[in-house]
Steps between C-alpha positions, in 0.01 A plus 500: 500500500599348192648836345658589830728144419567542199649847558684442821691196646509432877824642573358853254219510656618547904737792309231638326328462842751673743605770244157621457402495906863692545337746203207565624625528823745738417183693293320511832794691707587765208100574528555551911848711467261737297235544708478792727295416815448908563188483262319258761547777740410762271131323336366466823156341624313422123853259425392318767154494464561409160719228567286309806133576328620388162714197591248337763179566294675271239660257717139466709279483225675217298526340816080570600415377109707200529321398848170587332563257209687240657324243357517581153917530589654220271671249708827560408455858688281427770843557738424833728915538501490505148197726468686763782829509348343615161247765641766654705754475172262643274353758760864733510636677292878485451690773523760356258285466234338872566855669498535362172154550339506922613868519402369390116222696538734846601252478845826440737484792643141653446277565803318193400758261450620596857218454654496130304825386624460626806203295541629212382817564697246498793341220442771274443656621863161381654545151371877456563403589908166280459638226316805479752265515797302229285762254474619526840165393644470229207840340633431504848165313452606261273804372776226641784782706631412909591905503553576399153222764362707785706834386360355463151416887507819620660694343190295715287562835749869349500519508127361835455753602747775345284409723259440827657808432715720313325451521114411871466794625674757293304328627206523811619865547592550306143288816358671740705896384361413562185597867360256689381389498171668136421339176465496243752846237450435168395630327876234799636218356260572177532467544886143631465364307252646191771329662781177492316540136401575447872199646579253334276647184670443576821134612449470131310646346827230678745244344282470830224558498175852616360350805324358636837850544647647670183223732508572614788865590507418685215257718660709590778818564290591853357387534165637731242832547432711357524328152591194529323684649202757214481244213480292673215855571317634119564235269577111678343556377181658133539241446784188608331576476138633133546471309830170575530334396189653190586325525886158545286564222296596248719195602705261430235696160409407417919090550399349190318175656358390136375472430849197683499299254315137631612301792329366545866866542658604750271148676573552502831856644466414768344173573721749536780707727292253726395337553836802538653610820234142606505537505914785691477387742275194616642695525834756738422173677284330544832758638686581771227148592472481514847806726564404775224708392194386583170309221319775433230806484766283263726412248174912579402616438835248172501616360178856568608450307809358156345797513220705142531825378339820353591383377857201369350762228254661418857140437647421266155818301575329340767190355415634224345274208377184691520537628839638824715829408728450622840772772594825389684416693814150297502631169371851459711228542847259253370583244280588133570854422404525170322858326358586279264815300559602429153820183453366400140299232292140472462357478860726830533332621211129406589568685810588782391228511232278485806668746697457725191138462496456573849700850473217599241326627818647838547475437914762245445861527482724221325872467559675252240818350632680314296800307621809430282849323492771764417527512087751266473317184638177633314340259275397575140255237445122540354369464849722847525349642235139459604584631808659834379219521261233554787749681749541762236131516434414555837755775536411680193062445527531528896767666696485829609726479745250672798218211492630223284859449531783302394796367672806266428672339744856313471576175648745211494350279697185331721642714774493840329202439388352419877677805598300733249178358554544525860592870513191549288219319511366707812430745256168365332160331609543226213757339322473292206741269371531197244483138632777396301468142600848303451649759391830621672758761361775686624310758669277227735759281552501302844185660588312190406679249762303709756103427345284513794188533192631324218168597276580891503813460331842626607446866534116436641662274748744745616259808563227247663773379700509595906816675441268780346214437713247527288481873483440570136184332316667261224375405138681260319419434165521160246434488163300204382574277259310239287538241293259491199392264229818511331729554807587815494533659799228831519487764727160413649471779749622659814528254846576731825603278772536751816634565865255677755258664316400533104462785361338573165498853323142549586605532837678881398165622262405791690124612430 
């Protein structure tokens, strides 16, 4: 973390950060506009025997040897979300990163490279359908609505109908204007590339990630020329020869390996690894033994199959301090949502500091809000400072902007404020906020001639007030302060005065 700050500022950093998603998302729909889905049809029954025997055996035996050994699991992984989300990553194999290992290789287009991709091709369909049917029951169970489980999967049918219905023939009639033999105009590119962006977002909105949905508008796209043709002319070489070294590297900037301070979390890391490859291997060597290939193409086609690379960085970015983040379509369904209303100065600052511990559970999501006067009534005081110093390390250590996010709000007055934390606060289970006792600025002003619990503080008293009925648990958080020998005041610890309930990160550990 310390190189990662010296090399990029916080402002850098979320450019470094958006350019190299846009990259890589971009990387992900040039791989789709040249894949031609006729090979599925053409490999048959072994692709799809190799792609369900050789993905499950993986993903069931790291999950049978973790049960086995559970109690030799180091704490910080005993978490069976955590343990899931890494046998089923490390269990498939991506079709990205295939398409680019046979096209080095000159394999593209060999009997045995089809018969790869289409596997892969294959299994990746399987998951999209299982993992959509997946989330859809995970939603209606966690808010005990069936309804909400039915409406969750008909906004994934709806998107893929957006794209078969809506995308593709825009794209098409865009392909169709163009006269032969030319290159796609710039308005015409520009409108596709859009369209892809546009659909990455909407996948990310129906709980997918942003790659999914440029994926697939590639794949049901015309290739060749004069699309496919015009993106390898204009956009091959910028994309993959600069954006997305910079993708990789900010990935591996995301990782904190010192994390991992145990000999016996590393070991078990790379247990899980190697049975998972092994698993996966001896899968696909089954099935080709089984259907009559020759002994070299079924250990080729085995080897090809447990080959990782650029999806495997993306999978590293999240296990951040020493543990595996749970994917969005698991996490959005089941997580508790927690806030932090952040107005400034220590209490602020201690609450947030515990806020940030708590979201070290990957089953919980933090929101920061941080509420501001508009720039010209902003102070610039050292009490200013400190706070900007740990905003802008919790953005840069923390937010991802799926689990942990981080949101500014601005406000003139007590009554903006109220209005905010009104329209919001039905969001989360918990929210913490600093005492701030005595303390009234601009943005809580007049809320205090109201105190029905003087104790909480202004902004405790307002969201323990009736007016909000109690319908979010509240933390509110004081720093302590002591006088020593000499006087001077020391930070002696951390005093939570509360409303309802307390709640204490031990209450998210998930074993």
């Amino acid at each position: 973390m310390g190189f990662e700050k010296l090399l990029f500022s916080m402002n850098s950093w979320e450019h470094v950060n958006t350019l190299s998603l846009l990259s890589f998302m971009l990387f992900i729909f040039m791989i789709g506009v040249k894949t031609d889905l006729d090979m599925i049809r053409k490999t048959g029954k072994k692709a799809i025997a190799v792609a369900i025997v050789g993905t499950f055996l993986s993903f069931f035996l790291v999950l049978s040897l973790a049960y086995a050994f559970r109690s030799h699991i180091p704490p910080s992984f005993r978490n069976r979300v955590l343990i899931s989300t890494f046998a089923y990553r490390w269990s498939m194999t991506s079709y990205t990163v295939l398409t680019c290992t046979l096209t080095e290789l000159n394999l593209l287009t060999s009997k045995l490279g089809r018969l790869a991709m289409s596997a892969s091709l294959i299994a990746d369909f399987v998951n999209l359908t299982v993992s959509a049917g997946f989330q859809s029951y995970l939603i209606g169970s966690k808010q005990k609505d069936l309804l909400l489980s039915g409406m969750s999967f008909l906004a994934f049918l709806g998107f893929i109908g957006f794209i078969v219905f809506v995308a593709r023939p825009v794209t098409v009639w865009i392909v169709n204007r163009t006269p032969e033999g030319s290159l796609l105009d710039e308005p015409s590119l520009i409108a596709v590339i859009f369209l892809a962006l546009l659909c990455g977002v909407l996948s990310e909105a129906i709980g997918f990630h942003t790659n999914m949905g440029a994926f697939l508008f590639g794949l049901v796209i015309p290739g060749g020329e004069p699309l496919g043709v015009t993106l390898v002319e204009r956009l091959e070489r910028l994309v993959e020869g600069v954006f997305l070294p910079m993708y990789v590297v900010q990935s591996g900037l995301r990782v904190d390996l010192a994390g991992l301070k145990y000999i016996m979390e590393w070991g078990f890391i790379e247990f899980l690894v190697l049975v998972s490859i092994l698993g996966k291997f001896f899968g696909v060597l089954f099935v080709c033994l089984y259907c009559k290939m020759s002994t070299r193409d079924a250990f080729s086609l085995a080897l090809i199959m447990t080959n990782k690379g650029i999806l495997e960085v993306e999978n590293a970015g999240f296990w951040l301090d020493a543990q595996v983040g749970v994917l969005a379509t698991l996490s959005t369904a089941t997580m508790s949502r927690v806030a932090v209303y952040f107005f400034g100065g220590p209490d602020d600052r201690e609450a947030l500091a515990y806020g940030m511990r708590i979201a070290e559970n990957d089953t919980v999501g933090l929101t920061l809000v941080r509420f501001r006067p508009p720039k010209e009534l902003r102070d610039s005081g050292m009490e200013m400072k400190l706070d900007d110093a740990i905003v802008d390390e919790f953005r840069r250590r923390m937010v991802d902007d799926n689990r942990v996010v981080y949101r500014e709000e601005v406000v003139i007055d007590g009554e903006g404020t109220v209005g905010v934390i009104r329209a919001m606060s039905s969001q989360f289970s918990l929210l913490i906020v600093g005492r701030r006792e005595g303390k009234e600025s601009r943005l809580t002003e007049g809320l205090s001639a109201w105190n029905e619990y003087p104790e909480l503080g202004v902004v405790g008293d307002l969201l323990a007030s009736t007016d909000f009925g109690g319908r979010v648990s509240t933390l509110v958080v004081q720093q302590q302060t002591r006088f020593g020998a000499g006087g001077k005041g020391q930070t002696a610890g951390r005093q939570k005065v509360h409303h309802q309930r307390q709640v204490a990160p031990a209450e998210f550990d998930e074993e």
